[in-house]
NUDO-987701 format. One record per residue (C-alpha): residue number from 1; x, y, z. Coordinates in nm, 4 decimals. Example, Ala and Ser with C-alpha at 12.3 -4.5 7.8 and 13.67 -1.06 7.14 Angstrom:
<mitors>
num, east, north, up
1, 1.2300, -0.4500, 0.7800
2, 1.3670, -0.1060, 0.7140
</mitors>
This chain:
<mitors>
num, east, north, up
1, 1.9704, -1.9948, -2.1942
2, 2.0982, -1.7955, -2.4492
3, 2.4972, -1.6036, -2.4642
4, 2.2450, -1.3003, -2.4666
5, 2.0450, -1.3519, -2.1895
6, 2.3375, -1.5002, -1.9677
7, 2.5150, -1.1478, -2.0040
8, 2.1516, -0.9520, -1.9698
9, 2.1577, -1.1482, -1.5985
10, 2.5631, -1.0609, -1.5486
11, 2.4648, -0.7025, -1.5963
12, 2.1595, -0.6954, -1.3662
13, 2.3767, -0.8693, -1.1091
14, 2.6844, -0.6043, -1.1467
15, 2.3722, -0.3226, -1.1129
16, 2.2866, -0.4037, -0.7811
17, 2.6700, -0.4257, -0.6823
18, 2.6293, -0.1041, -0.4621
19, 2.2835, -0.1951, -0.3448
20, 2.4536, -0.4949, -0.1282
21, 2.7850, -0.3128, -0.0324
22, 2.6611, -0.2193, 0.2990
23, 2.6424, -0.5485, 0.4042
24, 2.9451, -0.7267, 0.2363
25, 3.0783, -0.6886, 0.5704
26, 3.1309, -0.9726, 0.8959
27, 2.9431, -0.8116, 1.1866
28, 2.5683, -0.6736, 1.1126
29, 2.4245, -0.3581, 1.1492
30, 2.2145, -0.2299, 1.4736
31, 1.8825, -0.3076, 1.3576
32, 1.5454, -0.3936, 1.4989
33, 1.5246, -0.7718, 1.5046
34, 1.8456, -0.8671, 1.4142
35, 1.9727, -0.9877, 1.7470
36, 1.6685, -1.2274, 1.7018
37, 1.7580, -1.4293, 1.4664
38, 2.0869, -1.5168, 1.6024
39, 1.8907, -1.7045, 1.8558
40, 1.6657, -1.9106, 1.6008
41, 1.9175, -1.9889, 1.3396
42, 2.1672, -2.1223, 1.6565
43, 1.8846, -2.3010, 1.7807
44, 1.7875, -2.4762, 1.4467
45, 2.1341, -2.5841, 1.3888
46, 2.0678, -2.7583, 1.7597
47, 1.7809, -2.9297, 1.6309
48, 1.9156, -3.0536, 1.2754
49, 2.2635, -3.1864, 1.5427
50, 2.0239, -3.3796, 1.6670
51, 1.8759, -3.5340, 1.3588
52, 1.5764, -3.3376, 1.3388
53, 1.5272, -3.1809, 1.0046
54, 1.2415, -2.9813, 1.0560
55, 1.1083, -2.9094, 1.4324
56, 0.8182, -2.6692, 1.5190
57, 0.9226, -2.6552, 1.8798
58, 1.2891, -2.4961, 1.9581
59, 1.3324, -2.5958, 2.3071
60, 1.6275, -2.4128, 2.4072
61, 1.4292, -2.1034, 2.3552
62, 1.2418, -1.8842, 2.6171
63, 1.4909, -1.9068, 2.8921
64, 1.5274, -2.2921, 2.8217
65, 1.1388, -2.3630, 2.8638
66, 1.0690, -2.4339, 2.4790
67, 0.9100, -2.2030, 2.2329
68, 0.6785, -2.3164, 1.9278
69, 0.8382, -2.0841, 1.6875
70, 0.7999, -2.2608, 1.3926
71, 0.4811, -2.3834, 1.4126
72, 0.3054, -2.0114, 1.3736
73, 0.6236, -1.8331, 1.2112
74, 0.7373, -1.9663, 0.8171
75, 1.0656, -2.1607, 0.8311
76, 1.2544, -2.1174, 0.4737
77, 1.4628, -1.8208, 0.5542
78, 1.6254, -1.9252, 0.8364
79, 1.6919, -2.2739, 0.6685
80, 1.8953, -2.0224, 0.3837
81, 2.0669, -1.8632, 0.7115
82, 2.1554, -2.1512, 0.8340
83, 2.2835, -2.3208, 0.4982
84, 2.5253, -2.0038, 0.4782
85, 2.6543, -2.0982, 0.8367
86, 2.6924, -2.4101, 0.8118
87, 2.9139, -2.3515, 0.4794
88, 3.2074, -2.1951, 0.7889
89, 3.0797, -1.8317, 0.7664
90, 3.0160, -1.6672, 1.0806
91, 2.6811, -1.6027, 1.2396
92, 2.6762, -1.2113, 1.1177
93, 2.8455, -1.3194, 0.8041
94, 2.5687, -1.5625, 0.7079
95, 2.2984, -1.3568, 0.8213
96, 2.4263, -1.0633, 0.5595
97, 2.4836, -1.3138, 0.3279
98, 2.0455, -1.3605, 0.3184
99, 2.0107, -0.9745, 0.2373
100, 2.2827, -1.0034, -0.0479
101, 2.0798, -1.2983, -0.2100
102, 1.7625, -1.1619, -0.1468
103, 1.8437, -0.7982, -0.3414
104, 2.0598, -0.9871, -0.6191
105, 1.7489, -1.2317, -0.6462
106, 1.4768, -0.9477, -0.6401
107, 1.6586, -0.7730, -0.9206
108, 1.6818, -1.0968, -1.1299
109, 1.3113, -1.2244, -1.0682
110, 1.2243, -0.8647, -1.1497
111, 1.4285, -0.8292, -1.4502
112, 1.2528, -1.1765, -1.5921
113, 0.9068, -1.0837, -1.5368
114, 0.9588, -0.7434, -1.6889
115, 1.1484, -0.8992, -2.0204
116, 0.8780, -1.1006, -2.0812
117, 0.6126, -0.8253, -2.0460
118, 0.7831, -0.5548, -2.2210
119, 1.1328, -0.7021, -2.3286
120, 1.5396, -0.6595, -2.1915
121, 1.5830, -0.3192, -2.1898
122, 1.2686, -0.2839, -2.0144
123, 1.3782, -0.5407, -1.7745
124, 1.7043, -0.4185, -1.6679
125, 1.5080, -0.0785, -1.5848
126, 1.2572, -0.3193, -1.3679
127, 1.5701, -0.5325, -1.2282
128, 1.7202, -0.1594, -1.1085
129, 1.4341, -0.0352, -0.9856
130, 1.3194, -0.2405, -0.7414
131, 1.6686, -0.4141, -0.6191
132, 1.6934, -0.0546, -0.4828
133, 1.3214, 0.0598, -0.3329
134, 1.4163, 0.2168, 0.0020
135, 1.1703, -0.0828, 0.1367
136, 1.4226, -0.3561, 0.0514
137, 1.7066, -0.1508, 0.2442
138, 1.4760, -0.0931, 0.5115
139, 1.4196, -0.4924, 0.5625
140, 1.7921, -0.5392, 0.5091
141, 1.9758, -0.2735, 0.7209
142, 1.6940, -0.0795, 0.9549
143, 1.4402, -0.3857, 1.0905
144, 1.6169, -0.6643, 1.0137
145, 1.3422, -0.8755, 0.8643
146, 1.4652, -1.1592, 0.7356
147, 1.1702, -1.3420, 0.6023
148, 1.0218, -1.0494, 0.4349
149, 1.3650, -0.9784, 0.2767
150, 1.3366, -1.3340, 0.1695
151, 0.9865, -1.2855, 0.0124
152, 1.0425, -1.0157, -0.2228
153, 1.2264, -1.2005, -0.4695
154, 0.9768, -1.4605, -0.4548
155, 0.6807, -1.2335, -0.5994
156, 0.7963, -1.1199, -0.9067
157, 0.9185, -1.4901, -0.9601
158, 0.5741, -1.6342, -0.8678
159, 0.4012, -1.4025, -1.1567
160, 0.6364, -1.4630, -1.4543
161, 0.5910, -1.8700, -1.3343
162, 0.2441, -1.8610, -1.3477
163, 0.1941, -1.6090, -1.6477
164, 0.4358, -1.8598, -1.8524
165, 0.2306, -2.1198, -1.7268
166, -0.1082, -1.9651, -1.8349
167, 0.0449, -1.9174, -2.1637
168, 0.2105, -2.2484, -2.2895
169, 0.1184, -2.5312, -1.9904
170, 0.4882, -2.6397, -1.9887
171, 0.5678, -2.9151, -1.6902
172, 0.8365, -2.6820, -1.6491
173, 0.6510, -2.3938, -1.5946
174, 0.4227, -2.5836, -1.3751
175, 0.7362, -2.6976, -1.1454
176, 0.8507, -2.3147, -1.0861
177, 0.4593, -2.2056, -1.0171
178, 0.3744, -2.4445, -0.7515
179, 0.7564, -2.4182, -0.6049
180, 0.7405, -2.0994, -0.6078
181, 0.4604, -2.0132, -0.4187
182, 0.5455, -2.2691, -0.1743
183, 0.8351, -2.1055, -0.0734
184, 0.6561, -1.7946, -0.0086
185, 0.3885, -1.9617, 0.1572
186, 0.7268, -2.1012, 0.4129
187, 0.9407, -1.7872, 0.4081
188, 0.6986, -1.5138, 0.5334
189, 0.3241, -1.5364, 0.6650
190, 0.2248, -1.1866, 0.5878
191, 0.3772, -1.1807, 0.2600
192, 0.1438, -1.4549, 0.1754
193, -0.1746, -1.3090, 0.3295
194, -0.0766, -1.0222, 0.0862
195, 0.0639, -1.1645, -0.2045
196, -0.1931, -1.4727, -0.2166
197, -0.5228, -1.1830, -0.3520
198, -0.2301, -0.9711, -0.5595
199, -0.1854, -1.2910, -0.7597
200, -0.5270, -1.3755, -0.8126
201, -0.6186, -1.0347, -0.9764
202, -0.3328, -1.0849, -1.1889
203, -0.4098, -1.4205, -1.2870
204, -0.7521, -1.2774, -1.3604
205, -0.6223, -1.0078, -1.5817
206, -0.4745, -1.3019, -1.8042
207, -0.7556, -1.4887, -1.8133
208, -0.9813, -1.1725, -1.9421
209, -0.6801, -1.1302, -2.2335
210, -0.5895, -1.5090, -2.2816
211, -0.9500, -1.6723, -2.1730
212, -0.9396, -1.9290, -2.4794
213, -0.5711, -1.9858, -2.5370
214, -0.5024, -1.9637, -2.1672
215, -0.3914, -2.3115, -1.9927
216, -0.6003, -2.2328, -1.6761
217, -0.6356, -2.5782, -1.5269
218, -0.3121, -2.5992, -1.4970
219, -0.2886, -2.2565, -1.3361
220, -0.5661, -2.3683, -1.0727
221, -0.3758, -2.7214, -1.0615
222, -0.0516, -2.5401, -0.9400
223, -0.2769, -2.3296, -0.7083
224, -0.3919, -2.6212, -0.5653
225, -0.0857, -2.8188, -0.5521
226, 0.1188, -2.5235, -0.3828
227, -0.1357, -2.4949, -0.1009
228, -0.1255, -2.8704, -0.0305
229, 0.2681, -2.9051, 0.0041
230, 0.2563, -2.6414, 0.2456
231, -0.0411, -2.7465, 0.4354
232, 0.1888, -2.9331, 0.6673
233, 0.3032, -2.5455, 0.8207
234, -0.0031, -2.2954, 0.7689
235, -0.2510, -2.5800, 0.8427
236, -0.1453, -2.6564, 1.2214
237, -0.0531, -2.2602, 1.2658
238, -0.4624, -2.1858, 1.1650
239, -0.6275, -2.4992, 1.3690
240, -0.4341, -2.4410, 1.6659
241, -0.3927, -2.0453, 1.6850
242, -0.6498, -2.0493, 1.9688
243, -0.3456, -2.2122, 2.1866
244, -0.1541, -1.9189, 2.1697
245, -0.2248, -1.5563, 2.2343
246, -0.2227, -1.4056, 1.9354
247, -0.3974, -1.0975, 1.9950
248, -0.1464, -0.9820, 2.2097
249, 0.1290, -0.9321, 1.8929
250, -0.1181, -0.6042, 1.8205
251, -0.1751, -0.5004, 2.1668
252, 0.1466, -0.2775, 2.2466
253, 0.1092, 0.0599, 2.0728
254, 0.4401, -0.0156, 1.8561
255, 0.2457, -0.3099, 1.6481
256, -0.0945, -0.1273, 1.6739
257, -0.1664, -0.0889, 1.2821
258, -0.3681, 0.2247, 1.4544
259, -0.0291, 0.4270, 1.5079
260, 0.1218, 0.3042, 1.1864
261, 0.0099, 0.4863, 0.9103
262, 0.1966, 0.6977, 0.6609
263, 0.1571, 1.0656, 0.5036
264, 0.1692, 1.0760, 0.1832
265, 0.4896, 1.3586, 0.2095
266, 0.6660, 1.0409, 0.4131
267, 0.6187, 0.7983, 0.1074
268, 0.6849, 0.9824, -0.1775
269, 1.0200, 1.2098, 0.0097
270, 1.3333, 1.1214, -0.1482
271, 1.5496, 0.8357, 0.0364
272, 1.7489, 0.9861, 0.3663
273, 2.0793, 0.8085, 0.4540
274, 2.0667, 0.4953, 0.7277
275, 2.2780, 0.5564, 1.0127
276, 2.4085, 0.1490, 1.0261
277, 2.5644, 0.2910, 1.3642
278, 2.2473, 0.3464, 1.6075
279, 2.0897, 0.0955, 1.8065
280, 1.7237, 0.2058, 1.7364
281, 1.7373, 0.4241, 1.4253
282, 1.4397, 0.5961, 1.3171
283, 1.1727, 0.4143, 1.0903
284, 1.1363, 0.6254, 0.7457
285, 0.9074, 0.4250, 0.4911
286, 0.9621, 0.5212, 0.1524
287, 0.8377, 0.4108, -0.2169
288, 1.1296, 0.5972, -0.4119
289, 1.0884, 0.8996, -0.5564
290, 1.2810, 0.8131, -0.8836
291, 1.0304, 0.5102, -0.9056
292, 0.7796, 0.6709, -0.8936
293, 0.8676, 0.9447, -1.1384
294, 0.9709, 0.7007, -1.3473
295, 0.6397, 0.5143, -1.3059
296, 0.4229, 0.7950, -1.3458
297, 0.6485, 0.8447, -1.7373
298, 0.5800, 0.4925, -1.7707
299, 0.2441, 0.4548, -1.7675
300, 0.1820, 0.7689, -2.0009
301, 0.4120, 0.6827, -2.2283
302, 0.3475, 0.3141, -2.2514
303, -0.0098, 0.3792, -2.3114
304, 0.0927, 0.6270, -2.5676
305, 0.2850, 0.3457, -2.7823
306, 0.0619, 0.0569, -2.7205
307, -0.1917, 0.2977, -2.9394
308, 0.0392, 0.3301, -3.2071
309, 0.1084, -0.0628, -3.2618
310, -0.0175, -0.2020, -3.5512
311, -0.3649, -0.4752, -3.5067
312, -0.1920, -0.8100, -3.5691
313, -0.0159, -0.7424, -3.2290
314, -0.3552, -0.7098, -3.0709
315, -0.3949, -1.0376, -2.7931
316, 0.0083, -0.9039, -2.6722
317, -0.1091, -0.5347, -2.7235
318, -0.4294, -0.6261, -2.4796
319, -0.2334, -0.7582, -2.2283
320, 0.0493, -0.5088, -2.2099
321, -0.2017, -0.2548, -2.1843
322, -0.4382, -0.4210, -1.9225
323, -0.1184, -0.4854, -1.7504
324, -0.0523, -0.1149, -1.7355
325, -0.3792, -0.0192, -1.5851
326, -0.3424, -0.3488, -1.3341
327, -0.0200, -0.2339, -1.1977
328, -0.1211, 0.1207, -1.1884
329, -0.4196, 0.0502, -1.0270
330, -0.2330, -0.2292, -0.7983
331, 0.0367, 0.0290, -0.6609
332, -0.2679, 0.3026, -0.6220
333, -0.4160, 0.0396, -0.3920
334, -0.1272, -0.0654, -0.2410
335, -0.0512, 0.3533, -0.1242
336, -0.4169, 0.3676, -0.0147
337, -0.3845, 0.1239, 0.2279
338, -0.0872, 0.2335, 0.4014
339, -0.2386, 0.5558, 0.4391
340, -0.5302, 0.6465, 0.7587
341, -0.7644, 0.6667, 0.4817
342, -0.8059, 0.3064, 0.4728
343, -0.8917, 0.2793, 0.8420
344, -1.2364, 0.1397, 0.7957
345, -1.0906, -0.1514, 0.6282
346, -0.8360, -0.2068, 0.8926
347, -1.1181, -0.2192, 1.1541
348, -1.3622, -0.4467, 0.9401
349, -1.1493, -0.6689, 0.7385
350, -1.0903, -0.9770, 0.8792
351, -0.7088, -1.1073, 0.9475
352, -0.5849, -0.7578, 0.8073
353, -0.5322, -0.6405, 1.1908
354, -0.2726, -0.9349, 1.2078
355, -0.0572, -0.7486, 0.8983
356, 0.0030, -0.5110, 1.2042
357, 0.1918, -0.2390, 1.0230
358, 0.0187, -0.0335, 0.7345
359, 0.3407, 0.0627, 0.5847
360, 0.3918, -0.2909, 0.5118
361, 0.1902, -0.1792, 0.2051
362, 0.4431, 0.0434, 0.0742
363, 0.6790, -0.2884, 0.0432
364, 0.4233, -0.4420, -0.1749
365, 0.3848, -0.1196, -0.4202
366, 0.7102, -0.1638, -0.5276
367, 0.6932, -0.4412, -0.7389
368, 0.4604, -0.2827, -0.9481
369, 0.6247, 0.0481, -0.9452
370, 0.9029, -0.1049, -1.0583
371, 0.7370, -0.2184, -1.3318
372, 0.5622, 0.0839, -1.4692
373, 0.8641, 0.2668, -1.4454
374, 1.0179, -0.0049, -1.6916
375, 0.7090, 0.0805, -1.9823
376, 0.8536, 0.3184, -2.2055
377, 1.1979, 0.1080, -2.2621
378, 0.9908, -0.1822, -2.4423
379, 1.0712, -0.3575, -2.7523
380, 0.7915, -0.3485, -2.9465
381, 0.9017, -0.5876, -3.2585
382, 0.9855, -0.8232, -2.9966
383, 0.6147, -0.8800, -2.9438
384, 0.5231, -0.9470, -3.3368
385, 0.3917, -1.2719, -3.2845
386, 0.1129, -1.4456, -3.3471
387, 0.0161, -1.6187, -3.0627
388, 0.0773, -1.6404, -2.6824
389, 0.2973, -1.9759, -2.6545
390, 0.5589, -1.8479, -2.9129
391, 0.5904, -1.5222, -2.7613
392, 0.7088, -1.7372, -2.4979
393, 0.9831, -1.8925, -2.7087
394, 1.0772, -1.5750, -2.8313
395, 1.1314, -1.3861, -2.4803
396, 1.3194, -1.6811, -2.3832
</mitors>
């Protein structure tokens, strides 16, 4: 890495200083489900005492009659908790400690993806942006969701893996791509079911820009590889969900995806203040009304200069621009379904039910929102090249 881009990730780190002050602190907030995991992590730490590194069955659960958590619910972030705990923090301490990494690591997955689509300015814009969507404060400080916190670091990491690896087929590149996605696939389940369709449209958009220079066995090799070091978790929690009563998770009215959709005047209001004192605050799912501003400037305006670039730029021209109308068209999608107007395909599309909450939605359109509000701060000369693979150099 270069002096540059060591102080580029210094300054996206020192951005998101006040995003994480709220929970630089050694109790936790009142949230949703944080009492939960204080349970899990404590007994996981049981389980590893006892030599057991990884154990789908926590038996000290459930009023001492066993529980098989982890073989239906993803593993990796409570193995970060519990690294943190075991390091002499306390419980609270360690479980803050999760949401810190999770916003520093959003805004520096974020920040590399957007420098290598539309260069560092660009990126630190992206990097801001999204370390501070309301939907990674409501994870961290209002439910409490650990895993999902965990996850939304991972997606903007998984893209600029597998774009890189599209582009030049370095073993590298083919290491963060399939570890990448792995972790996802064992932090959060519902990220996945999300994320896993997100990704192939994007890998798609590539392959209509990059079709002959594009290293796409690779790509499906890391696809392939990814799902098969994980198959150890998701493959038991698929062939043995009819052991369990899964159906009941969406029963009550409070996880019936029914009773959880948004107005659009709820997702695009400005951010209210969190109350980190109540036991049950009130749920207020917002995309960010800056970033979405910003995005809406972004996508006019970086359409506008893409026109004006001269033709030798024309295969990173293609993409920047198809990546435009993919994100736009992504975070359009994204806002549709946490909205009643997608109620049909609640009701007829299988698994979606198990997603629960619409709103989740809203946590997914921020990556992309991020990222058109990052469009008109790109360095255009940085993309005079003449072919994908040394673009890749040169953004590095």
């Amino acid at each position: 890495m270069t002096k540059l881009g060591l102080w580029s990730l210094v300054i996206v780190l020192l951005l998101c200083a006040v995003a994480v002050l709220p929970l630089l602190r050694s109790d936790s907030p009142c949230t949703h489900d944080g009492a939960l995991h204080y349970f899990r992590v404590t007994a996981m730490r049981h389980a590893l005492q006892n030599g057991i590194l990884f154990t789908r069955y926590l038996p000290d659960l459930a009023f001492g009659y066993g529980y098989p958590f982890f073989n239906y619910r993803a593993p990796l972030s409570y193995y970060l908790a519990l690294a943190l705990y075991l390091t002499g923090l306390p419980l609270p301490a360690a479980l803050n400690g999760v949401y810190v990494l999770s916003i520093a690591g959003s805004a520096l997955t974020a920040y590399l993806l957007a420098r290598d689509l539309f260069g560092p300015r660009a990126g630190l814009v992206t990097a801001v942006a999204y370390a501070y969507a309301p939907y990674q404060f409501l994870d961290a400080l209002l439910r409490a969701n650990m895993p999902e916190s965990v996850a939304l670091p991972l997606l903007p990491l998984i893209l600029w893996a597998f774009r890189r690896l599209a582009l030049t087929g370095h073993r590298r590149c083919l290491l963060v791509s399939v570890g990448s996605l792995a972790a996802l696939l064992l932090t959060h389940n519902i990220s996945s079911l999300l994320f896993v369709p997100f990704l192939a449209a994007y890998l798609t958009v590539l392959w209509l820009v990059y079709r002959r220079d594009g290293h796409w066995i690779a790509v499906g090799g890391a696809l392939a590889l990814a799902l098969g070091l994980t198959a150890f978790f998701w493959g038991p929690a698929l062939l043995e969900r009819d052991y369990v009563q899964l159906h009941m998770s969406r029963v009550t009215r409070n996880n019936d995806f029914h009773y959880n959709f948004l107005g659009l005047a709820e997702i695009f209001a400005p951010p209210a203040p969190v109350d980190t004192s109540l036991m049950n605050p009130p749920m207020r799912v917002h995309l960010g009304l800056v970033q979405v501003v910003l995005a809406g400037v972004g996508l006019s305006v970086g359409m506008l200069n893409l026109k004006s670039q001269t033709p030798n730029l024309k295969p990173q021209i293609s993409e920047r621009r198809a990546s435009l109308v993919f994100f736009a068209a992504s975070a359009t999608f994204f806002i549709f379904m946490g909205t009643r107007a997608s109620l049909w395909l609640w009701e007829h599309v299988p698994l979606l039910p198990f997603v629960q909450f619409p709103w989740r939605f809203i946590g997914r359109a921020a990556l992309p929102v991020a990222l058109l509000a990052s469009a008109p701060f790109y360095n255009c000369s940085q993309f005079a090249i003449r072919n994908p693979q040394s673009a890749i150099r040169h953004c590095s």
